[in-house]
Backbone as JSON Lines, residues from 0, in Angstrom:
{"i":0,"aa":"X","n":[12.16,36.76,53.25],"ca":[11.07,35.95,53.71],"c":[10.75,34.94,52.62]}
{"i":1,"aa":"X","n":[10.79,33.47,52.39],"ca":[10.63,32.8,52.08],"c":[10.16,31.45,52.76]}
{"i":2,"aa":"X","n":[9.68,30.05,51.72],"ca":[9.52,29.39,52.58],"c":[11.35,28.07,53.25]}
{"i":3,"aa":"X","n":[11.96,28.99,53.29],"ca":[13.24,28.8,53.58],"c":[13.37,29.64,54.61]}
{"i":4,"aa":"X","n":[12.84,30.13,54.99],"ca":[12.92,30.97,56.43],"c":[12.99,32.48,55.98]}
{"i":5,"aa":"X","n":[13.5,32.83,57.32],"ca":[12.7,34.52,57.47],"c":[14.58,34.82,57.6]}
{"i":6,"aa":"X","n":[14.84,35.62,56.82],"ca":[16.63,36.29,56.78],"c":[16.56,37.57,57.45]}
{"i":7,"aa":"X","n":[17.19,37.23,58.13],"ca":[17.3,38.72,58.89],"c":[18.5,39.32,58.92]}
{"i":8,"aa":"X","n":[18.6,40.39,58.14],"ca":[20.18,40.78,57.64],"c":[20.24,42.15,58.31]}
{"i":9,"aa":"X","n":[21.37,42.32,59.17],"ca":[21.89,43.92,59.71],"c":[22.81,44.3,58.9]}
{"i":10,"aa":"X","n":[22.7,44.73,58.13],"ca":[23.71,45.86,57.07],"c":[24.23,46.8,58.0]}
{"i":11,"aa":"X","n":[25.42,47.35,57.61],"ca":[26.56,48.39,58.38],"c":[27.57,48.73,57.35]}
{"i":12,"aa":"X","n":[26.97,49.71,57.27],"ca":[28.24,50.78,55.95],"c":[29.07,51.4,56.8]}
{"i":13,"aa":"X","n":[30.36,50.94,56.82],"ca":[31.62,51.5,57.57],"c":[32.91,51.87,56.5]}
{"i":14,"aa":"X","n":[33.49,52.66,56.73],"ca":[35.06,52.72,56.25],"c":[35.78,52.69,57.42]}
{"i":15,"aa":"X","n":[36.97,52.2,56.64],"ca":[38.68,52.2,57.46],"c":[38.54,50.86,57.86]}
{"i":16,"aa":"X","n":[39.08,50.87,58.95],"ca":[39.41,49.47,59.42],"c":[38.57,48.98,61.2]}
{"i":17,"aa":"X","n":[38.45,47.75,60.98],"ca":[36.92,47.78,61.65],"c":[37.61,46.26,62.87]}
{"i":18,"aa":"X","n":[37.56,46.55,64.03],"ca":[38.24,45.59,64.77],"c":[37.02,44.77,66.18]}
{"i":19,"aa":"X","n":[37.02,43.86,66.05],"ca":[35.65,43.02,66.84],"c":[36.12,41.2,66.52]}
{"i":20,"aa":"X","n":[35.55,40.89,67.8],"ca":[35.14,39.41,67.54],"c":[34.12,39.29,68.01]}
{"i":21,"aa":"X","n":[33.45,37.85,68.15],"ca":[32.25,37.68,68.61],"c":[31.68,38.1,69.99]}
{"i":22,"aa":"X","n":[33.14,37.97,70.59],"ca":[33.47,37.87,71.85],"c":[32.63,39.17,72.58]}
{"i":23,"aa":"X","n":[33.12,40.12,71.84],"ca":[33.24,41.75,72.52],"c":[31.88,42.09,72.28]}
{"i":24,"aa":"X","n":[31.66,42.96,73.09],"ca":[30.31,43.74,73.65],"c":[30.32,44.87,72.43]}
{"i":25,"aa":"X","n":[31.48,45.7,72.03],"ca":[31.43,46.56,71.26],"c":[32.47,46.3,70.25]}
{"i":26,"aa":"X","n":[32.69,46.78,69.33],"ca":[33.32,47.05,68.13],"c":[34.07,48.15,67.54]}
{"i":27,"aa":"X","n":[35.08,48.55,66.75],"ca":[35.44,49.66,66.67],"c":[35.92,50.15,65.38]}
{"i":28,"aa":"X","n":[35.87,50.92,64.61],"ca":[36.48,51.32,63.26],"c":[36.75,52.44,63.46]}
{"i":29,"aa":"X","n":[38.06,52.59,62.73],"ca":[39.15,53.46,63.02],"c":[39.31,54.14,61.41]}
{"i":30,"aa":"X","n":[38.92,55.15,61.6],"ca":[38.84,56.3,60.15],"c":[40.35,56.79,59.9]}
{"i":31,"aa":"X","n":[40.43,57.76,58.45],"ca":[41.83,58.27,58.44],"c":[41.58,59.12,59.4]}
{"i":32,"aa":"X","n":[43.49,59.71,60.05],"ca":[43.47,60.25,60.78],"c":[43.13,59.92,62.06]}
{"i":33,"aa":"X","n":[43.08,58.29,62.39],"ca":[43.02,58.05,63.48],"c":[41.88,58.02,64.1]}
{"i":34,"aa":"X","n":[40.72,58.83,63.27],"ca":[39.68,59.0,64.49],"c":[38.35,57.58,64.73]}
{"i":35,"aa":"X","n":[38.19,58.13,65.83],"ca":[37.79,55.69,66.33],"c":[36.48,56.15,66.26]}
{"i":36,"aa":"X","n":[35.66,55.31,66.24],"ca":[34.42,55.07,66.33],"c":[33.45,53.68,67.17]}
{"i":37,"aa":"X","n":[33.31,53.69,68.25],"ca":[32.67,52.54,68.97],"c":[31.35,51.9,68.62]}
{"i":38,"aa":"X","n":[31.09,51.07,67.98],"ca":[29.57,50.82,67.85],"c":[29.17,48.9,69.0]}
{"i":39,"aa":"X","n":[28.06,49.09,68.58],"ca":[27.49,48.07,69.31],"c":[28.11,46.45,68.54]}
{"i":40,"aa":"X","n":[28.53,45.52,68.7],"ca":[28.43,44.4,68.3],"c":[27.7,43.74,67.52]}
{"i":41,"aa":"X","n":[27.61,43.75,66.4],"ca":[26.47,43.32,65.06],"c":[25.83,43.2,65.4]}
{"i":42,"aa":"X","n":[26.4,41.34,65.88],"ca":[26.08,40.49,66.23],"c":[25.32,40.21,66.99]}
{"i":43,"aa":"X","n":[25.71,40.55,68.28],"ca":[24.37,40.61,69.31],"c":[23.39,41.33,68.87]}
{"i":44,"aa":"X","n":[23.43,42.83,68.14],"ca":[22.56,43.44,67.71],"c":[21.5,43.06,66.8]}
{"i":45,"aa":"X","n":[21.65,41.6,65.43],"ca":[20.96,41.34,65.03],"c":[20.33,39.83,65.77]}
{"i":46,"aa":"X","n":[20.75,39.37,66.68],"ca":[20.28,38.64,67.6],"c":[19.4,39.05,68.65]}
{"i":47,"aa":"X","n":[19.11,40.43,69.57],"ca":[18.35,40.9,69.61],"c":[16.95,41.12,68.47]}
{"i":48,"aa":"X","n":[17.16,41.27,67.37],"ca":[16.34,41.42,66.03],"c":[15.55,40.12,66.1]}
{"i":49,"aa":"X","n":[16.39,39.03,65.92],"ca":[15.97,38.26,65.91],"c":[14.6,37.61,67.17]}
{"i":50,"aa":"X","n":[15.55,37.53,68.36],"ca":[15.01,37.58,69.25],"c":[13.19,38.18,69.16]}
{"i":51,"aa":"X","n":[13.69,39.62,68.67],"ca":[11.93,40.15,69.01],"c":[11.12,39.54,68.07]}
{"i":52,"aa":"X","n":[11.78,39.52,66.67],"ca":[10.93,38.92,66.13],"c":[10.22,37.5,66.29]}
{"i":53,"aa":"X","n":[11.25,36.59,66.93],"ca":[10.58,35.23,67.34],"c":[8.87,35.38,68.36]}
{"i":54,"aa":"X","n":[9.23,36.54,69.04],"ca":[8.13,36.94,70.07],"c":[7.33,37.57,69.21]}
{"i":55,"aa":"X","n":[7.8,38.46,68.65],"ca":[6.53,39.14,67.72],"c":[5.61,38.03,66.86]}
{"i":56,"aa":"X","n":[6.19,37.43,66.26],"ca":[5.88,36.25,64.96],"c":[5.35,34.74,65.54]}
{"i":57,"aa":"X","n":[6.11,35.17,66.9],"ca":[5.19,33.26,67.13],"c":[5.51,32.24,66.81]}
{"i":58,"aa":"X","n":[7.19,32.53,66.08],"ca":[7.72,31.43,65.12],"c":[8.91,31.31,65.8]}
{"i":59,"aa":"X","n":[9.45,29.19,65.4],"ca":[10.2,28.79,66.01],"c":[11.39,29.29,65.77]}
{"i":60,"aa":"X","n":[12.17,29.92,66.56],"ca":[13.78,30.12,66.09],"c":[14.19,29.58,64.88]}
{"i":61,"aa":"X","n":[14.1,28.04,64.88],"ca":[14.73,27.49,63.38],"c":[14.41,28.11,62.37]}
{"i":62,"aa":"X","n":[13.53,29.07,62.16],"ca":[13.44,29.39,61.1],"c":[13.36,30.66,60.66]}
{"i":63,"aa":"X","n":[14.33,31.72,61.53],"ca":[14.92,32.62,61.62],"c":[16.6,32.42,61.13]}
{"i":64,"aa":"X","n":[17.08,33.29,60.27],"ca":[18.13,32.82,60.19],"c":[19.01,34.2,59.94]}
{"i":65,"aa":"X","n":[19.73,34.53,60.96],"ca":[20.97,35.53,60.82],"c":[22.15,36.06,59.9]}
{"i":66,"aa":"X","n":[21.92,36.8,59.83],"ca":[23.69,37.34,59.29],"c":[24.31,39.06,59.13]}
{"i":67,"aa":"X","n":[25.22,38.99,59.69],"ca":[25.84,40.74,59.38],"c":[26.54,40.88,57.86]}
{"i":68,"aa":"X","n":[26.2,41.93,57.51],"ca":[26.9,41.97,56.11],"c":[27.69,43.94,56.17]}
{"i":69,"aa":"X","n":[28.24,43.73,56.11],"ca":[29.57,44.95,56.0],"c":[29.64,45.21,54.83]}
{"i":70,"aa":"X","n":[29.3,46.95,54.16],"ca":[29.6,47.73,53.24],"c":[30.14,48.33,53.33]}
{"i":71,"aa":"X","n":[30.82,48.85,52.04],"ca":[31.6,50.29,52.32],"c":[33.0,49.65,52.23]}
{"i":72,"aa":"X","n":[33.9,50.74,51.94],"ca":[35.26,51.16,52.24],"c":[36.48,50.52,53.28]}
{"i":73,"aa":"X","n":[36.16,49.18,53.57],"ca":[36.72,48.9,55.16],"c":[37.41,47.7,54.61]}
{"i":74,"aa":"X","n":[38.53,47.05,55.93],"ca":[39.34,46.4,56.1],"c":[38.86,45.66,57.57]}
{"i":75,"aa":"X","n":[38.71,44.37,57.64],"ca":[38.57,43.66,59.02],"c":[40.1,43.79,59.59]}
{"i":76,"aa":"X","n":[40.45,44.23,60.59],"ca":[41.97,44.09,60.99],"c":[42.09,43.03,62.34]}
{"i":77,"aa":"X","n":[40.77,42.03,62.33],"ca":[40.82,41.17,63.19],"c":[40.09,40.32,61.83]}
{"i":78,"aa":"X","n":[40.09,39.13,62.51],"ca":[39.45,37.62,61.81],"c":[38.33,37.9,61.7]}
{"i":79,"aa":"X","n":[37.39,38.1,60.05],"ca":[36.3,38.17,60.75],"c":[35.17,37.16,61.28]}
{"i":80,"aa":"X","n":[34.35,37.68,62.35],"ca":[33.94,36.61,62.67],"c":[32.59,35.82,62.21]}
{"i":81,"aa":"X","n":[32.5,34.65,62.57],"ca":[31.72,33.97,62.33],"c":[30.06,34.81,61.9]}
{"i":82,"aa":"X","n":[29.08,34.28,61.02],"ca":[28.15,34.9,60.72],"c":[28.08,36.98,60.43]}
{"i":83,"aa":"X","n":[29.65,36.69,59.93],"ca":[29.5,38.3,59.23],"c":[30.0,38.33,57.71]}
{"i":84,"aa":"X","n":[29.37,38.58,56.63],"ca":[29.94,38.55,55.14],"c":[30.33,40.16,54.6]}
{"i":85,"aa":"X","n":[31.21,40.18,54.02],"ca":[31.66,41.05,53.55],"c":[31.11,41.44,52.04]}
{"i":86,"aa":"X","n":[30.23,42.16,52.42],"ca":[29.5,43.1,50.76],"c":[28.34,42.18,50.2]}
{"i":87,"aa":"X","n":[28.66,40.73,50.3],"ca":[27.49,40.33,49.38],"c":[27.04,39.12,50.48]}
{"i":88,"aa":"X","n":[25.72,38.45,50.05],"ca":[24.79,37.43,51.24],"c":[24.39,36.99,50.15]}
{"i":89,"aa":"X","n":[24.07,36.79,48.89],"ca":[23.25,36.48,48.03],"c":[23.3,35.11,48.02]}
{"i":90,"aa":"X","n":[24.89,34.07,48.26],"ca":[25.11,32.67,48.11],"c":[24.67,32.63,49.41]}
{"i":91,"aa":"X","n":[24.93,32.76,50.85],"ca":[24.56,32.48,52.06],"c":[22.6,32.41,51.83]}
{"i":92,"aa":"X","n":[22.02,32.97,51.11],"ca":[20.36,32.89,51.14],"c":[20.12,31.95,50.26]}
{"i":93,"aa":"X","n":[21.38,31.86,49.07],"ca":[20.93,30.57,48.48],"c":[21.23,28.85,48.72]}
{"i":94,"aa":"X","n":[22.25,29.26,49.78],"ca":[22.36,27.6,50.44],"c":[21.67,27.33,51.21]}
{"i":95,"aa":"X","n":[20.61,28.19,51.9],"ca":[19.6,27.35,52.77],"c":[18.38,26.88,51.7]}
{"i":96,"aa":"X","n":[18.14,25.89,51.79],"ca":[17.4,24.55,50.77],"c":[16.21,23.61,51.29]}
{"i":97,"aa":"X","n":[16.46,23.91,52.86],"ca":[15.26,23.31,53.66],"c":[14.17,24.28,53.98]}
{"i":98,"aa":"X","n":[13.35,23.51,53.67],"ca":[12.09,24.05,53.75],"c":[11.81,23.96,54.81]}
{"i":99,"aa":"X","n":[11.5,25.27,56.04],"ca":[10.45,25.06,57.03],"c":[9.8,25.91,57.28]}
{"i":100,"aa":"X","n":[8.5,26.85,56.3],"ca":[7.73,27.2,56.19],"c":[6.75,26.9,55.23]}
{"i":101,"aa":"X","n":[4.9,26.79,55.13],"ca":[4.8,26.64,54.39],"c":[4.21,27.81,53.58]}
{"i":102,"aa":"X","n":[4.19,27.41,52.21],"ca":[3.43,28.95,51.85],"c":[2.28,30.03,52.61]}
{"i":103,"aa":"X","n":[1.49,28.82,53.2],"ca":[0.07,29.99,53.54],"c":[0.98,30.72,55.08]}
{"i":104,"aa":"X","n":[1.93,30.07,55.55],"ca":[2.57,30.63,56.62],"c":[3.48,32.09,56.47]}
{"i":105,"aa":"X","n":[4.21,31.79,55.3],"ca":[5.02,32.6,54.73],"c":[3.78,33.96,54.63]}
{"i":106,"aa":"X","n":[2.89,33.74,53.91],"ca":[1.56,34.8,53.43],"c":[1.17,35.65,54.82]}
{"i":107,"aa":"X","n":[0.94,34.72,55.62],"ca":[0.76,34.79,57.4],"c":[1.37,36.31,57.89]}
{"i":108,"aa":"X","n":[2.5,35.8,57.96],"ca":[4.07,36.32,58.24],"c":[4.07,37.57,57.69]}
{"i":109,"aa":"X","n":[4.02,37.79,56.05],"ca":[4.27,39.1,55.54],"c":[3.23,39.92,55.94]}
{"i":110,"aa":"X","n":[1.58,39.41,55.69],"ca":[0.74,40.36,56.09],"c":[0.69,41.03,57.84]}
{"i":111,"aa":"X","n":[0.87,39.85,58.52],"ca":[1.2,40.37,59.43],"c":[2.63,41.78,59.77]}
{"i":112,"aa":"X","n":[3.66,41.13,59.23],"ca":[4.57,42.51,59.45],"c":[4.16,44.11,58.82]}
{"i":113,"aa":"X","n":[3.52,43.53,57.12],"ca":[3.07,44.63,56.79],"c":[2.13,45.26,57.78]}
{"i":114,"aa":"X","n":[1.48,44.61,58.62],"ca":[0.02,45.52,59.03],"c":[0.86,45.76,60.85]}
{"i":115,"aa":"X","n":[1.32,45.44,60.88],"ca":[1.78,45.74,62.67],"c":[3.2,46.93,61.97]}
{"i":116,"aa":"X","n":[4.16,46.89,60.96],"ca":[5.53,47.51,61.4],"c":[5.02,48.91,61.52]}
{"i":117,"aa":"X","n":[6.16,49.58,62.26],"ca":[6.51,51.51,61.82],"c":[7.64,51.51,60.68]}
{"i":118,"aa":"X","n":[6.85,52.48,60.26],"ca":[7.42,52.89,58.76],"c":[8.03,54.64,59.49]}
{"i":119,"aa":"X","n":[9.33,54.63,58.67],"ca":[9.41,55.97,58.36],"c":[10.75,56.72,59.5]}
{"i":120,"aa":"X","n":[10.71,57.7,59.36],"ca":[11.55,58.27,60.32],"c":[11.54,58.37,61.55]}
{"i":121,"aa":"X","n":[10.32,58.81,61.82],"ca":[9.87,58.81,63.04],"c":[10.0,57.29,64.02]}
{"i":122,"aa":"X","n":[9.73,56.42,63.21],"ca":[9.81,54.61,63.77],"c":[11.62,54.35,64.04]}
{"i":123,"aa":"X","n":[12.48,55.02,63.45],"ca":[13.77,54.8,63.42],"c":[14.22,55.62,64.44]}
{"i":124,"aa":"X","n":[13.77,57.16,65.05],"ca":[14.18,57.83,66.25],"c":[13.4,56.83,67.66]}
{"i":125,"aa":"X","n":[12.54,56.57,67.57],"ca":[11.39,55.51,68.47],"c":[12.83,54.34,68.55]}
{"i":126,"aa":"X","n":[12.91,53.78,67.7],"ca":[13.62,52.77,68.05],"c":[15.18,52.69,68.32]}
{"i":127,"aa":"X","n":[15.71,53.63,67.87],"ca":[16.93,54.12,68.68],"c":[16.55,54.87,70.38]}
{"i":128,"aa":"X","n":[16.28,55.04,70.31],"ca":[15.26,55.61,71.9],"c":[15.11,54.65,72.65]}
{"i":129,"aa":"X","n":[14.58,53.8,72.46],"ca":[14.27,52.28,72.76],"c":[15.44,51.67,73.32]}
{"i":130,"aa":"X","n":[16.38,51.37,72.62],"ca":[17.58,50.68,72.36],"c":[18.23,51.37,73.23]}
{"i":131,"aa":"X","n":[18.46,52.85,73.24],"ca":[19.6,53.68,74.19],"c":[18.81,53.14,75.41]}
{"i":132,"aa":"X","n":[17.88,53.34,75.86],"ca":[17.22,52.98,77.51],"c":[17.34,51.77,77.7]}
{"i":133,"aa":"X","n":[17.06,51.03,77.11],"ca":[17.26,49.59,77.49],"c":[18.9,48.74,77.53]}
{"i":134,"aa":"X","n":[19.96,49.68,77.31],"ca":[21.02,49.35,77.36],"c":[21.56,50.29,78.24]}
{"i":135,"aa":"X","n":[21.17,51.35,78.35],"ca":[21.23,52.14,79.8],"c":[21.72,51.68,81.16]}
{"i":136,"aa":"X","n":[20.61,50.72,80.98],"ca":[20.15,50.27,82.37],"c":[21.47,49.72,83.27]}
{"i":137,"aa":"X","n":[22.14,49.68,84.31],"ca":[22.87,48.95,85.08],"c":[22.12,47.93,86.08]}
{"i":138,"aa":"X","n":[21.0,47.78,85.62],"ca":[20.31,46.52,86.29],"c":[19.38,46.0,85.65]}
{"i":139,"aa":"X","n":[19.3,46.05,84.72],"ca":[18.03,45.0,83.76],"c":[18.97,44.65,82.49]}
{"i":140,"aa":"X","n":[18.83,43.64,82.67],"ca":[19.38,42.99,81.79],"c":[18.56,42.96,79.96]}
{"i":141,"aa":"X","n":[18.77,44.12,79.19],"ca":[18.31,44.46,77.93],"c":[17.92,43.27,76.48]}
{"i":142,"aa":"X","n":[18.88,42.04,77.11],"ca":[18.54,40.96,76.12],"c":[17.4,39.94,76.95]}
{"i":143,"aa":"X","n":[17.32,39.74,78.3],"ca":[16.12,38.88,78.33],"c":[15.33,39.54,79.61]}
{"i":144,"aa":"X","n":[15.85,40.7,79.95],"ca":[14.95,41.3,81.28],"c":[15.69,40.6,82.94]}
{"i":145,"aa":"X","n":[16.34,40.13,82.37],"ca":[17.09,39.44,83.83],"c":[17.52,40.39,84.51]}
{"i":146,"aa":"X","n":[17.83,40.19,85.7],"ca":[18.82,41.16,86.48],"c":[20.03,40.81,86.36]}
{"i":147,"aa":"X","n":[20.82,42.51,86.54],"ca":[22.09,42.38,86.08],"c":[23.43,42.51,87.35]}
{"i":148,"aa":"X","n":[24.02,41.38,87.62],"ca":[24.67,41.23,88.95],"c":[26.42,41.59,89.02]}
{"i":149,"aa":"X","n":[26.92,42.32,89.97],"ca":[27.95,42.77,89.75],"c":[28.63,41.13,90.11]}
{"i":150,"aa":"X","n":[30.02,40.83,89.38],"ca":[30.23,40.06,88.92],"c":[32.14,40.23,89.4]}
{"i":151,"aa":"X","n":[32.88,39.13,89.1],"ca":[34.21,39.85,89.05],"c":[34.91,38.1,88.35]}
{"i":152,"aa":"X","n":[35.84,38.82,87.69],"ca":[36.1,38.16,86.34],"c":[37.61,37.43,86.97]}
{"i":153,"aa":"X","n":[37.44,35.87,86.82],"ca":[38.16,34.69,87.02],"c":[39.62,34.76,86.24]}
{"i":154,"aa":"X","n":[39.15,35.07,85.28],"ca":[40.16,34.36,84.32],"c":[40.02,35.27,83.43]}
{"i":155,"aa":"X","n":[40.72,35.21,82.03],"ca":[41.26,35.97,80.86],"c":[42.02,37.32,81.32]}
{"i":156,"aa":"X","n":[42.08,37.79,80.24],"ca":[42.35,38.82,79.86],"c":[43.25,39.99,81.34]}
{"i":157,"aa":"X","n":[42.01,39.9,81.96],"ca":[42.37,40.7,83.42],"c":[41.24,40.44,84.53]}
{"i":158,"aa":"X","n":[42.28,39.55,85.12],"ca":[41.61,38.63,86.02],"c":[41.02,39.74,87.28]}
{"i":159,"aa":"X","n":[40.01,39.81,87.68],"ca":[40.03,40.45,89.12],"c":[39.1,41.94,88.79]}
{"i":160,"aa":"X","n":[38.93,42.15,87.65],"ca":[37.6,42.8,87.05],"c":[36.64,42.94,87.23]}
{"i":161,"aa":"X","n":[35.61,43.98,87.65],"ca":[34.68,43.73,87.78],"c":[33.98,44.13,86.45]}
{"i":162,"aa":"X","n":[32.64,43.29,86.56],"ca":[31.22,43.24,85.24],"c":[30.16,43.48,85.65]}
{"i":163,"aa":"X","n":[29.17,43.73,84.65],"ca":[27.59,43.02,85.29],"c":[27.09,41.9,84.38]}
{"i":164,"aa":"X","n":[27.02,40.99,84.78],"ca":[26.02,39.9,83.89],"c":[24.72,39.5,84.56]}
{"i":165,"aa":"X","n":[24.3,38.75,83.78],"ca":[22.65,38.45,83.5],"c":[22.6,37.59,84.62]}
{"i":166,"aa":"X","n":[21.93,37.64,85.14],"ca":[21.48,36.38,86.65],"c":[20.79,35.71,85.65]}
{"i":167,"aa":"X","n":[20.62,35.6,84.83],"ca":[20.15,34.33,83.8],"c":[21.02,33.32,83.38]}
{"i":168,"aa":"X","n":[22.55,33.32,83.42],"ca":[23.67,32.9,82.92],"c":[23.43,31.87,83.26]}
{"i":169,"aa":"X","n":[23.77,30.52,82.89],"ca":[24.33,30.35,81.3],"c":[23.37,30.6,79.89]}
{"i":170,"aa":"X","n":[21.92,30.71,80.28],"ca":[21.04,31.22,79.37],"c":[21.24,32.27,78.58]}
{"i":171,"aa":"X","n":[21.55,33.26,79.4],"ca":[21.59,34.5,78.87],"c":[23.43,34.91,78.99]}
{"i":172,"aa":"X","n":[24.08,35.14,78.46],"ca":[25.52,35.79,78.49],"c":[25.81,37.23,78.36]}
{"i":173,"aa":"X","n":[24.33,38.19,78.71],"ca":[24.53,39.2,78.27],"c":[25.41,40.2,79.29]}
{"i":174,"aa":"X","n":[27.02,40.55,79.2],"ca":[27.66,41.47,80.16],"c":[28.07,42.82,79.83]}
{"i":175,"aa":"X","n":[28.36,43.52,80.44],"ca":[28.0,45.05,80.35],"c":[29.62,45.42,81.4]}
{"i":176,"aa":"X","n":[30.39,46.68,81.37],"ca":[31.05,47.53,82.05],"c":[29.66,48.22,82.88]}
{"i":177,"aa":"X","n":[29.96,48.46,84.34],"ca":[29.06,49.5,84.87],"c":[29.38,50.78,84.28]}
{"i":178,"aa":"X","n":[27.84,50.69,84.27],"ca":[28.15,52.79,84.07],"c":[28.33,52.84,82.3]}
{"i":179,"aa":"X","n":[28.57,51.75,81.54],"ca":[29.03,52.32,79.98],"c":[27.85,52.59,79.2]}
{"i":180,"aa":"X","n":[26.73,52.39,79.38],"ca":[25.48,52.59,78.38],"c":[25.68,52.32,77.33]}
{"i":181,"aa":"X","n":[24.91,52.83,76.59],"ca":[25.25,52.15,75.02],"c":[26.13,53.32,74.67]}
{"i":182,"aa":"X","n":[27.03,52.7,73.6],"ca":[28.26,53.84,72.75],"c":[27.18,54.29,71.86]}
């Protein structure tokens, strides 16, 4: 939190080798011995973050600013993608240089998070709780509340597919497998 904006960083300590693009809904790292592991997409995940916080805070997007950062033991075995750094962010916080907060805002901002967040363990089972139901859903769309419409896929990969996406689209791009909930 500065008056350079508000950084919102999703840290993820993984080993082995870790395979995703922007593209994909989920992600995967593959331990010794083969054994896989599915997680959610950073990316979208700290975009959601973001997201609430714009609603929570009252503040313009611009001055929210993203990034995934990857610890630990691992190998990208795809490209990695755009807005993810590997181990360190420290130069990425120091090239933003524009100012668009001002101090008494910045002051605003912290007291406010201090006096509204959950602290503690209990706030981290709450909000995984949260997250599993709202990605649950095969009809609400978890990134903007849209409804989620069965869909069947044109082109790529495997044409003739069915999805669910956001009846918000092109706004919203959020698509889902029926039936997969969150990994």
């Amino acid at each position: 939190m500065s008056k350079f904006g508000i950084f919102v960083v999703e840290l993820k300590d993984y080993s082995g080798w870790i395979f995703g693009t922007n593209a994909h809904a989920y992600w995967t790292a593959v331990y010794r011995r083969g054994r896989k592991f599915k997680f959610q997409n950073p990316l979208r995940q700290n975009y959601g973050h973001i997201k609430a916080l714009e609603e929570f805070l009252g503040v313009d997007p611009r001055v929210l600013h993203g990034m995934v950062v990857f610890r630990g033991s691992f190998t990208f075995k795809t490209p990695i993608p755009y807005g993810v750094r590997c181990h360190a962010y420290k130069s990425w916080v120091a090239e933003k240089r524009q100012v668009v907060l001002k101090d008494v805002d910045v002051d605003s901002i912290v007291s406010s998070l201090r006096r509204d967040a959950l602290h503690g363990w209990l706030a981290g089972r709450r909000h995984a709780k949260s997250v599993r139901a709202r990605y649950a859903s095969d009809t609400v769309c978890p990134k903007c509340g849209g409804d989620l419409l069965l869909r069947t896929q044109r082109n790529g990969p495997q044409p003739g597919s069915q999805f669910l996406g956001c009846s918000n689209y092109p706004s919203c791009k959020y698509t889902k497998t029926p039936g997969s909930g969150l990994a």
